[in-house]
C-alpha positions as CSV (number, residue, x, y, z in Angstrom):
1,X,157.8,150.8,101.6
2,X,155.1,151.3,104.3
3,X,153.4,153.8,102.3
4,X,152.9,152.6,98.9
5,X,151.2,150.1,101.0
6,X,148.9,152.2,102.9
7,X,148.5,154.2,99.2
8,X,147.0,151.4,97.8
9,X,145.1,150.2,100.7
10,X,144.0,154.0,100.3
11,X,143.0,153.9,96.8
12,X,141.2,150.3,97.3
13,X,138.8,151.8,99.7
14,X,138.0,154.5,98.2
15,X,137.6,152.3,94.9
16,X,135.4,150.0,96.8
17,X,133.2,152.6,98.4
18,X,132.7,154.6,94.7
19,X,131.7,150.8,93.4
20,X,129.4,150.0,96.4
21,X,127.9,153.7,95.8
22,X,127.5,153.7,92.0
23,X,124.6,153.6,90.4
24,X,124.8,149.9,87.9
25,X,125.7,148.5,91.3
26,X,122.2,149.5,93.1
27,X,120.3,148.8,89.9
28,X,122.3,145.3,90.0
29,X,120.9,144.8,93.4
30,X,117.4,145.8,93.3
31,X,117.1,143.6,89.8
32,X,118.4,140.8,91.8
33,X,116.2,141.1,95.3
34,X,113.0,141.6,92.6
35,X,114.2,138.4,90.8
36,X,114.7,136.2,94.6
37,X,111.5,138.1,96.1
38,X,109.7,136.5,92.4
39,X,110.9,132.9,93.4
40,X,110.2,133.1,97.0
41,X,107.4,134.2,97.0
42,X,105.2,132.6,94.1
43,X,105.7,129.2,93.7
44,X,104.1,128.9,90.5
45,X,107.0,131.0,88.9
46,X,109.6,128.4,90.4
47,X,109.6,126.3,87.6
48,X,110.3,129.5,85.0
49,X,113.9,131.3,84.1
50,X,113.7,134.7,84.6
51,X,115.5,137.0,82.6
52,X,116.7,140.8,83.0
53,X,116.6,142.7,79.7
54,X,118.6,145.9,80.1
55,X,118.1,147.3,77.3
56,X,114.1,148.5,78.2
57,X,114.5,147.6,82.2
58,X,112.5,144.9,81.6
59,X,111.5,141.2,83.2
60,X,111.0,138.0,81.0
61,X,109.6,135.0,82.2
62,X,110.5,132.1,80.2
63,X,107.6,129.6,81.0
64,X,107.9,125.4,80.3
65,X,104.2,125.4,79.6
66,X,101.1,127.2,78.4
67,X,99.3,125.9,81.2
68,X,101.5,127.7,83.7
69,X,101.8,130.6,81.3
70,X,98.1,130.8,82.1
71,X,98.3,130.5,85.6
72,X,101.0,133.4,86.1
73,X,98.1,135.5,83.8
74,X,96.3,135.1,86.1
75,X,98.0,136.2,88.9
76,X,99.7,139.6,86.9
77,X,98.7,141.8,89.4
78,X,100.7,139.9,92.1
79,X,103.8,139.5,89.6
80,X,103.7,143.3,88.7
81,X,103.2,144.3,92.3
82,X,106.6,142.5,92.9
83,X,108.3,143.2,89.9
84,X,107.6,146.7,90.2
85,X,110.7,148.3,89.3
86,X,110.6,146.6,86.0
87,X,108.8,149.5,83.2
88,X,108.1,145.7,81.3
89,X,106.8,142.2,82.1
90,X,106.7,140.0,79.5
91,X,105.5,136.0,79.4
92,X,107.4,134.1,76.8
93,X,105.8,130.4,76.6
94,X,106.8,127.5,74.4
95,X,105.4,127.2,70.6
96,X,103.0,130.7,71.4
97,X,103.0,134.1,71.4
98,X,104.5,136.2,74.2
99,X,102.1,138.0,76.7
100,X,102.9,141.1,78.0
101,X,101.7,141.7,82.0
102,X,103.0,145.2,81.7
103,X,103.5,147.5,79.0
């Protein structure tokens, strides 16, 4: 009896260490610290939902307004400096076209 419960302790650590080392799990956390290091530290994009596209490794920053659409324009190089791990930044604002901070 003691056994199969040391098996499967066995087989949950090594399950757990293969998860913690894998690589969706360390893209999952650097997309996640890029998307807290956004919020903390501009407070411009507070008001915004971001948004992780996988499919091009991508940010999208769904902005409330043009007017702080404009303001994150204007501060791109901050925002890609950040967000570098994304190959794609991409502004979506209300009732406008999308601007694109990085190709």
């Amino acid at each position: 009896m003691m056994t199969g419960t040391n098996d499967q302790n066995s087989l949950r650590t090594r399950l757990a260490a293969e998860l913690n080392n894998s690589a969706w799990l360390q893209k999952f956390k650097a997309i996640n610290r890029l998307l807290h290091s956004l919020k903390a530290e501009m407070a411009d994009i507070q008001p915004c939902e971001l948004r992780w596209d996988t499919s091009y490794n991508g940010l999208i920053i769904h902005c409330p307004s043009i007017e702080l659409s404009q303001q994150l324009q204007r501060q791109r190089g901050k925002i890609i400096s950040i967000a570098e791990y994304a190959d794609r930044i991409t502004l979506v604002q209300p009732d406008s076209s999308e601007v694109i901070l990085k190709p």
